[in-house]
C-alpha positions in Angstrom: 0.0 0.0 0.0 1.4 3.3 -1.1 1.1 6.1 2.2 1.8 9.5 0.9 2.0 12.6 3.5 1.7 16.0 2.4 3.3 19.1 4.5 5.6 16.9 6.0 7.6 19.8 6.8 5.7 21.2 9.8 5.0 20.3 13.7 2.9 17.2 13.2 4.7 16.1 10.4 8.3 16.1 12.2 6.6 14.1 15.3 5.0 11.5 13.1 7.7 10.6 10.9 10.1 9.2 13.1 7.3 7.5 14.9 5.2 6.0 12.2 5.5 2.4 12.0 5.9 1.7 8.1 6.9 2.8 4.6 5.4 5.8 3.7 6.7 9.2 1.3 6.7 12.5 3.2 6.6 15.4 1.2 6.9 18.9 2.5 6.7 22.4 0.9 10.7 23.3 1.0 11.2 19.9 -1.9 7.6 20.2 -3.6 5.0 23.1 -4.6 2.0 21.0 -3.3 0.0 24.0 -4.0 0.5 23.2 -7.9 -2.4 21.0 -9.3 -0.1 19.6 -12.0 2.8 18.6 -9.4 -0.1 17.6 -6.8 -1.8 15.0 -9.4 1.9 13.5 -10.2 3.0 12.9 -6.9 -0.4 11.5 -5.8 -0.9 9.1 -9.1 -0.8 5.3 -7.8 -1.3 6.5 -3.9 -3.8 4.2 -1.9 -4.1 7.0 0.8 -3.2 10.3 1.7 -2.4 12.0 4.7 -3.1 16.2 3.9 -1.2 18.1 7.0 -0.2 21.0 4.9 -2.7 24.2 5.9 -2.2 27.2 7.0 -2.3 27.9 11.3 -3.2 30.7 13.3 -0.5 33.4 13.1 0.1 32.8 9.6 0.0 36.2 7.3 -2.1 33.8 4.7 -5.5 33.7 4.4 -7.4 31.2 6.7 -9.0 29.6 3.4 -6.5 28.6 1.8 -7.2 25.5 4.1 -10.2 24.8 2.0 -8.6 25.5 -1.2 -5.6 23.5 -0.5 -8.0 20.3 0.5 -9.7 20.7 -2.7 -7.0 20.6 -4.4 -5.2 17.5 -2.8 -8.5 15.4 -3.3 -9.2 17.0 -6.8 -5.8 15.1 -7.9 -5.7 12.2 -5.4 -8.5 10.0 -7.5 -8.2 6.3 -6.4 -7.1 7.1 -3.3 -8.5 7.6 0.5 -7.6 10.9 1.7 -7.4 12.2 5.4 -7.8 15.7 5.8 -7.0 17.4 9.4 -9.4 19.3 10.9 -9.3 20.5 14.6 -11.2 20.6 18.1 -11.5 24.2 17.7 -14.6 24.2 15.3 -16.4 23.7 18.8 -15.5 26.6 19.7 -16.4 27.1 23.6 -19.4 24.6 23.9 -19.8 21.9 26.6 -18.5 18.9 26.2 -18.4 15.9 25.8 -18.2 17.0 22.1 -19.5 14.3 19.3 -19.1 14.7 15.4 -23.0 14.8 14.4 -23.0 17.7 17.6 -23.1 21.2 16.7 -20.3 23.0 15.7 -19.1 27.1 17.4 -16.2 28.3 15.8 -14.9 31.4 17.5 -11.9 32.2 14.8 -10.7 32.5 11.5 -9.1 29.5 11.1 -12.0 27.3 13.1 -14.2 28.4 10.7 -12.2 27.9 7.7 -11.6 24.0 9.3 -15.3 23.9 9.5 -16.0 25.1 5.7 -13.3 22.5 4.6 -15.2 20.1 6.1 -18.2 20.7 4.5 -16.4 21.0 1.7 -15.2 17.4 2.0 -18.5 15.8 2.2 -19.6 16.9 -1.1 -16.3 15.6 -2.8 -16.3 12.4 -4.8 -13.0 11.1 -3.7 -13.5 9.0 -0.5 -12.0 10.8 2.0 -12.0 11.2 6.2 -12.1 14.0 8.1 -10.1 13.9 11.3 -10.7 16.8 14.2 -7.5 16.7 16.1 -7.6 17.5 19.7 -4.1 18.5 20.9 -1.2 16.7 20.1 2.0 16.6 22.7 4.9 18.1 21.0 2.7 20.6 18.5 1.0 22.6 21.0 0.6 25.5 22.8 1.8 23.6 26.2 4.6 21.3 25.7 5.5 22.3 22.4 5.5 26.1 23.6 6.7 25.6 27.0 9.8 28.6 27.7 10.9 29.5 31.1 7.9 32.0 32.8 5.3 30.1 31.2 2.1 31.1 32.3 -1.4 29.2 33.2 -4.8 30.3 33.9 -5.8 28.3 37.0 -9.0 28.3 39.5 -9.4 29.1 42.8 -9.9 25.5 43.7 -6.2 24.6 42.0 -8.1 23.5 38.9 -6.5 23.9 35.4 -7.8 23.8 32.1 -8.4 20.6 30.8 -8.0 19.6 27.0 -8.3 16.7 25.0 -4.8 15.5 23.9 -2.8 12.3 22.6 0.8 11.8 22.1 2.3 11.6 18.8 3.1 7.7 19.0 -0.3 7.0 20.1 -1.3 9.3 17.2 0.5 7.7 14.6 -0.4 4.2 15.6 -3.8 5.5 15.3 -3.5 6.8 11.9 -1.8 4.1 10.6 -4.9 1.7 11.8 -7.7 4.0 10.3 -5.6 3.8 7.0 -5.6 -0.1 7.0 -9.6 -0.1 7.5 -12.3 -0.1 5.1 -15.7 2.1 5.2 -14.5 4.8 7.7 -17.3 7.4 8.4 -16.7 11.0 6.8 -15.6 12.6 10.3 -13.9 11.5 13.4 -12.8 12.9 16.5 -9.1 12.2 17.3 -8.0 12.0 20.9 -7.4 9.8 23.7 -10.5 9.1 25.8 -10.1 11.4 28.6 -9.1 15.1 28.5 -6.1 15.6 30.8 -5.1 19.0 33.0 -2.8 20.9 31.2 -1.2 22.0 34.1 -1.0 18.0 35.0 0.8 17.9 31.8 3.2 20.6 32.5 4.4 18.6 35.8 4.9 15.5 34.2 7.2 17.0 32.0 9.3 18.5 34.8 8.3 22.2 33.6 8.1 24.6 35.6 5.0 27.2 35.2 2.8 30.0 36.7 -0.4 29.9 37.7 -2.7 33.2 36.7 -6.0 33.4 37.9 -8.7 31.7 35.0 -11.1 34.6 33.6 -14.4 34.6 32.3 -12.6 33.6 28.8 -10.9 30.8 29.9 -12.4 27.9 28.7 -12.4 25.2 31.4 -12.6 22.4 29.3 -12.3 20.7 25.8 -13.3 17.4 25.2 -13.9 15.0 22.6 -16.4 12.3 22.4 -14.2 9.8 21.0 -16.3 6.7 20.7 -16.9 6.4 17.3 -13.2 6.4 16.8 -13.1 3.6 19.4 -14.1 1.1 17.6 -11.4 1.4 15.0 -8.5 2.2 17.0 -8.0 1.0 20.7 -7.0 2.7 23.6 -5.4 2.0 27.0 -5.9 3.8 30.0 -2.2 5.5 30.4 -3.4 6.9 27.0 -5.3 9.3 28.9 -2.8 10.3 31.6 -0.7 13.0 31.9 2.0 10.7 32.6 1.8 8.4 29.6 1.2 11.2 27.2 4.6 13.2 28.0 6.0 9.6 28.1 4.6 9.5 24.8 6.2 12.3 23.3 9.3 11.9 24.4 9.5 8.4 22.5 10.6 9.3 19.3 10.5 5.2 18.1 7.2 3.6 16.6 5.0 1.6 18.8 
């Protein structure tokens, strides 16, 4: 089976790749103009599936849409192939959780609600594809992967902080590499471990030293997803969830 990933280049893509537990191509922006349809539909001919993690992030001076453009484009030229396209926990905005796929959607940004109008724009495509909404991911977020000394945390009176839903990037790539094996995925998936985990539990398990701030009427307390639908593709222990086994996780750069 031929495994292509696109925007190879970024966070995610440098976590995965030394983790992911097979052949695959990575191909990232500084080798390859992926935004081309021409060199797009040459590097995708023959592919059984496609991992898309190019897009564009918050703080980026491009547009937010080019993150529905670029999807079109990758499933426009990957014909004969299953395509995942990454998505993210923030088209649910601020809403209570647990948060489900077929639940309603809040996007509070830019780039949430570019996510959101890729995904719709996915589900009217004719090449089979997958939509994946990524919770956190150790190693590409705003916690770990953003940790400095002084590092700051909203936290509540009762010693509380928020709680998010993560996985580590073994644990994600094992994942992935499942859902690529199986047949007749549904269009969209939450992707997580089961329980959302303390960031500041996180932080701690990691040996990091932070700062607590008090939380505000804009912190969001918690983010979780409702992950059983991707359950019964892709199992999950309980250290899964901990803070402990996610920063052991991430600091396991081998395949699982």
């Amino acid at each position: 089976m031929r495994t292509v990933f696109l925007g190879a280049g970024g966070k995610l893509g440098r976590l995965l790749q030394p983790r992911w537990p097979a052949r695959a191509e990575w191909i990232a922006r500084d080798g390859v103009d992926i935004e081309d349809t021409g060199t797009l539909t040459r590097i995708l001919n023959g592919a059984d599936t496609v991992f898309c993690l190019a897009g564009v992030t918050p703080g980026s001076p491009r547009s937010m849409n080019l993150n529905v453009t670029l999807a079109q484009k990758v499933l426009d030229a990957a014909r004969g192939a299953h395509v995942f396209l990454f998505s993210s926990a923030a088209v649910y905005g601020a809403l209570p959780g647990p948060l489900r796929e077929n639940g309603p959607t809040a996007p509070q940004s830019d780039y949430a609600a570019a996510k959101l109008a890729m995904e719709r724009m996915a589900l009217a495509h004719r090449t089979s594809n997958t939509v994946l909404r990524l919770g956190n991911v150790a190693g590409a977020d705003a916690i770990l992967g953003g940790w400095k000394p002084g590092f700051q945390l909203d936290q509540y009176p009762d010693g509380r902080t928020p709680s998010r839903s993560y996985i580590g990037p073994g644990k994600l790539a094992q994942t992935l590499h499942k859902l690529a094996q199986t047949p007749d995925l549904p269009s969209l998936l939450n992707i997580a471990a089961p329980e959302a985990v303390e960031m500041g539990a996180l932080l701690d398990a990691a040996g990091f030293e932070w700062h607590s701030r008090p939380a505000t009427e804009r912190t969001i307390a918690e983010v979780q997803l409702k992950t059983a639908a991707l359950e019964e593709y892709a199992p999950f222990a309980p250290a899964d969830s901990t803070a402990a086994g996610i920063v052991q996780d991430w600091k396991n750069k081998e395949p699982t």
